[in-house]
N, C-alpha and C positions, 0 to 999 in steps of 0.2 A: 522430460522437458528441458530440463536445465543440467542433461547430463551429470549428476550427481547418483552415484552410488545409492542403492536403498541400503545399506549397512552404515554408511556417512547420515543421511536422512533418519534412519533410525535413532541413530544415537542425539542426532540436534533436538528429535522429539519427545526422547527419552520411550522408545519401546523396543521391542523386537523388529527382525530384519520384515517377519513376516505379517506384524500390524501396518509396517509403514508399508508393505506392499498394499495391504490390503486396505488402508486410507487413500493411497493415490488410486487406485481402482473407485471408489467411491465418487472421490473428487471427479475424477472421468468423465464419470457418468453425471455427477451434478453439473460442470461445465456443460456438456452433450444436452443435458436438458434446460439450460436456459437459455432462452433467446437472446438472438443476439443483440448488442445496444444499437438502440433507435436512432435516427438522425446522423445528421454530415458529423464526420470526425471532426471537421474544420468546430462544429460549436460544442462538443465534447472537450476540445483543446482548449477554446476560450474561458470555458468556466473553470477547467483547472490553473489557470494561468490565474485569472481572480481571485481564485483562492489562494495560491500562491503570493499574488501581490496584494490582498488584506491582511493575511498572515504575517509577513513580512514587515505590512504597516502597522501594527497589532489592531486592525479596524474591525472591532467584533460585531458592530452593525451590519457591517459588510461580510463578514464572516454567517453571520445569521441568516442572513439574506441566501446566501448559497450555500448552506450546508441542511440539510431535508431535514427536519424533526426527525422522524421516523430511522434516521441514518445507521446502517451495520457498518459496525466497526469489524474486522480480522483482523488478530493481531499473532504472529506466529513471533517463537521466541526461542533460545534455546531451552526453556524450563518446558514448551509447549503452545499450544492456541487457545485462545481467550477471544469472546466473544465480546461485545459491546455495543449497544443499542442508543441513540442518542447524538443531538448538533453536541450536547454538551460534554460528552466525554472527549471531543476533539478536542474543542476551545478550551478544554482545561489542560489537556498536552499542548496546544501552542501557547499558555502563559507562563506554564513550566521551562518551557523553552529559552534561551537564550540567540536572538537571534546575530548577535557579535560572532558566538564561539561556531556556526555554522554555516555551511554554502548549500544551497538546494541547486540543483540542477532538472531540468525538464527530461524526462527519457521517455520511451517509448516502451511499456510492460504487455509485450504479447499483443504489438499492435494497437492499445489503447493507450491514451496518456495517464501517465502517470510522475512520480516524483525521486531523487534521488536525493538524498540530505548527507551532508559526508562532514566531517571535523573538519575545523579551519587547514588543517595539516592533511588533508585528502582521505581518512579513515571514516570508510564507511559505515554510516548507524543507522538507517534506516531505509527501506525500496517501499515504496508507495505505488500501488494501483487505485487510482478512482474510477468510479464508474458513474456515469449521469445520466439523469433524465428530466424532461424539463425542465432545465436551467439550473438544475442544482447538483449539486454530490449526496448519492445515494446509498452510496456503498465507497468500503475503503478497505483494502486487503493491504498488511502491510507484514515485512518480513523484517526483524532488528538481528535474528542470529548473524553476528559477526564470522563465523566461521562461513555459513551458507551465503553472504552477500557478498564476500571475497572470491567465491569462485564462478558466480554469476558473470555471464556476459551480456551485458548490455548494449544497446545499439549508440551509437555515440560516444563510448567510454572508452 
Protein backbone atom coordinates (compact mmCIF):
# COMPACT_ATOMS: atom_id res chain seq x y z
CA UNK A 1 0.00 0.00 0.00
CA UNK A 2 2.67 2.36 1.02
CA UNK A 3 5.17 0.69 -1.01
CA UNK A 4 7.44 -0.25 1.75
CA UNK A 5 9.41 -3.26 1.63
CA UNK A 6 8.07 -6.43 3.99
CA UNK A 7 11.74 -6.80 5.16
CA UNK A 8 11.68 -2.76 6.25
CA UNK A 9 8.04 -3.53 7.74
CA UNK A 10 9.27 -6.43 9.41
CA UNK A 11 11.93 -4.95 11.13
CA UNK A 12 9.64 -1.44 12.36
CA UNK A 13 7.33 -4.46 13.91
CA UNK A 14 10.01 -6.42 15.08
CA UNK A 15 9.26 -9.93 13.33
CA UNK A 16 10.08 -11.96 10.45
CA UNK A 17 9.98 -11.01 6.76
CA UNK A 18 7.30 -13.73 6.78
CA UNK A 19 4.97 -12.67 9.94
CA UNK A 20 4.74 -9.23 8.44
CA UNK A 21 3.69 -10.86 5.26
CA UNK A 22 1.46 -12.76 6.85
CA UNK A 23 -0.15 -9.80 9.09
CA UNK A 24 -0.76 -7.64 6.09
CA UNK A 25 -2.71 -10.58 4.44
CA UNK A 26 -4.80 -10.65 7.58
CA UNK A 27 -5.10 -6.85 7.68
CA UNK A 28 -6.48 -7.38 3.84
CA UNK A 29 -8.89 -9.33 4.54
CA UNK A 30 -10.10 -7.38 7.89
CA UNK A 31 -10.16 -4.06 5.57
CA UNK A 32 -12.22 -6.38 2.74
CA UNK A 33 -14.61 -7.20 5.39
CA UNK A 34 -15.63 -3.96 6.76
CA UNK A 35 -17.96 -1.89 5.57
CA UNK A 36 -17.33 0.89 4.21
CA UNK A 37 -17.87 4.34 6.46
CA UNK A 38 -21.38 5.68 6.25
CA UNK A 39 -22.38 9.03 5.26
CA UNK A 40 -20.96 12.20 3.04
CA UNK A 41 -17.11 12.49 3.47
CA UNK A 42 -18.08 16.15 3.63
CA UNK A 43 -19.38 15.32 7.72
CA UNK A 44 -16.70 12.64 8.19
CA UNK A 45 -14.27 15.85 7.69
CA UNK A 46 -16.32 18.08 9.94
CA UNK A 47 -16.12 16.13 12.99
CA UNK A 48 -12.42 15.61 12.57
CA UNK A 49 -11.69 19.07 12.03
CA UNK A 50 -13.73 19.49 15.78
CA UNK A 51 -11.66 17.37 16.96
CA UNK A 52 -8.85 18.96 15.87
CA UNK A 53 -9.99 22.31 16.94
CA UNK A 54 -11.18 21.22 20.73
CA UNK A 55 -7.91 19.64 20.89
CA UNK A 56 -5.97 22.33 20.03
CA UNK A 57 -8.33 24.49 22.41
CA UNK A 58 -7.77 21.90 25.15
CA UNK A 59 -11.93 21.90 25.35
CA UNK A 60 -12.37 18.46 26.78
CA UNK A 61 -16.14 18.94 27.07
CA UNK A 62 -15.89 19.26 23.53
CA UNK A 63 -13.57 16.54 23.15
CA UNK A 64 -16.07 14.27 25.08
CA UNK A 65 -18.74 15.25 23.11
CA UNK A 66 -17.00 13.77 19.86
CA UNK A 67 -14.87 11.10 20.74
CA UNK A 68 -17.36 7.62 21.23
CA UNK A 69 -17.05 5.91 24.84
CA UNK A 70 -16.76 2.83 23.31
CA UNK A 71 -13.49 4.34 20.89
CA UNK A 72 -10.45 1.71 19.51
CA UNK A 73 -7.56 3.21 19.63
CA UNK A 74 -4.43 1.49 17.04
CA UNK A 75 -1.52 2.49 17.84
CA UNK A 76 1.46 1.08 15.65
CA UNK A 77 5.04 1.94 16.80
CA UNK A 78 8.32 0.75 16.14
CA UNK A 79 8.42 -1.46 19.39
CA UNK A 80 4.95 -2.92 17.72
CA UNK A 81 0.79 -2.43 17.91
CA UNK A 82 -1.02 -1.67 20.87
CA UNK A 83 -4.55 -1.76 21.19
CA UNK A 84 -6.72 0.74 23.33
CA UNK A 85 -10.21 0.99 24.04
CA UNK A 86 -11.65 4.12 25.53
CA UNK A 87 -12.55 8.53 24.86
CA UNK A 88 -10.16 8.48 27.62
CA UNK A 89 -7.01 7.13 26.62
CA UNK A 90 -7.00 9.91 23.82
CA UNK A 91 -7.72 12.86 26.17
CA UNK A 92 -5.04 11.67 28.14
CA UNK A 93 -2.51 11.85 25.10
CA UNK A 94 -3.80 15.29 24.25
CA UNK A 95 -2.90 16.52 27.93
CA UNK A 96 0.38 15.02 27.50
CA UNK A 97 0.73 17.00 24.58
CA UNK A 98 2.26 20.30 24.19
CA UNK A 99 0.30 22.05 21.79
CA UNK A 100 3.31 25.18 21.29
CA UNK A 101 6.07 22.42 20.28
CA UNK A 102 3.58 20.99 17.40
CA UNK A 103 1.80 21.74 13.96
CA UNK A 104 -1.12 19.27 13.00
CA UNK A 105 -2.02 19.31 9.62
CA UNK A 106 -5.38 17.80 7.85
CA UNK A 107 -4.34 14.97 5.27
CA UNK A 108 -6.26 12.60 3.51
CA UNK A 109 -5.36 8.57 4.85
CA UNK A 110 -6.62 6.30 2.22
CA UNK A 111 -9.26 8.54 1.15
CA UNK A 112 -10.56 9.23 4.70
CA UNK A 113 -9.70 12.26 6.88
CA UNK A 114 -7.34 11.89 8.92
CA UNK A 115 -4.33 13.97 10.89
CA UNK A 116 -0.69 14.73 10.31
CA UNK A 117 1.22 16.11 13.62
CA UNK A 118 4.95 17.07 12.77
CA UNK A 119 7.61 19.10 15.33
CA UNK A 120 7.61 22.76 15.24
CA UNK A 121 10.93 22.01 12.84
CA UNK A 122 8.74 19.85 10.28
CA UNK A 123 9.69 16.13 11.81
CA UNK A 124 7.12 13.99 11.68
CA UNK A 125 5.57 12.08 14.89
CA UNK A 126 2.47 11.06 14.34
CA UNK A 127 -0.31 9.98 10.88
CA UNK A 128 -3.67 9.71 12.35
CA UNK A 129 -6.66 7.93 10.66
CA UNK A 130 -10.12 8.60 12.14
CA UNK A 131 -13.00 6.91 11.43
CA UNK A 132 -16.71 8.22 12.17
CA UNK A 133 -20.00 7.38 12.81
CA UNK A 134 -22.72 9.39 14.09
CA UNK A 135 -21.11 12.44 14.93
CA UNK A 136 -18.36 11.09 16.71
CA UNK A 137 -14.67 9.35 16.40
CA UNK A 138 -14.83 5.74 16.56
CA UNK A 139 -11.93 4.49 15.77
CA UNK A 140 -8.38 5.97 15.43
CA UNK A 141 -5.36 4.00 13.75
CA UNK A 142 -2.30 5.88 14.26
CA UNK A 143 1.32 5.15 13.06
CA UNK A 144 4.40 7.20 15.35
CA UNK A 145 7.28 4.80 13.64
CA UNK A 146 9.62 7.65 12.64
CA UNK A 147 11.38 5.62 10.03
CA UNK A 148 7.73 4.32 8.40
CA UNK A 149 6.20 8.12 8.45
CA UNK A 150 9.26 9.32 6.57
CA UNK A 151 8.67 7.38 3.68
CA UNK A 152 4.98 7.77 3.52
CA UNK A 153 3.48 9.80 0.91
CA UNK A 154 0.93 11.68 1.58
CA UNK A 155 -1.57 13.73 -0.37
CA UNK A 156 -0.81 17.21 0.23
CA UNK A 157 2.70 16.88 1.49
Amino acid sequence: MFSVPFAEIAAVIGSSEGAAKMAASRARRKVKDTPPPAGELSQRRVVVDAFLSAARLGDFDALLHLLNPGLTWHRSNARGHMVRMGANEVLAAIRRGDPDRIEVRKVDVNGEPGLLVLTACGHRLVLMACTEADGSLVGIVSITSRKLLERLRLPGQ
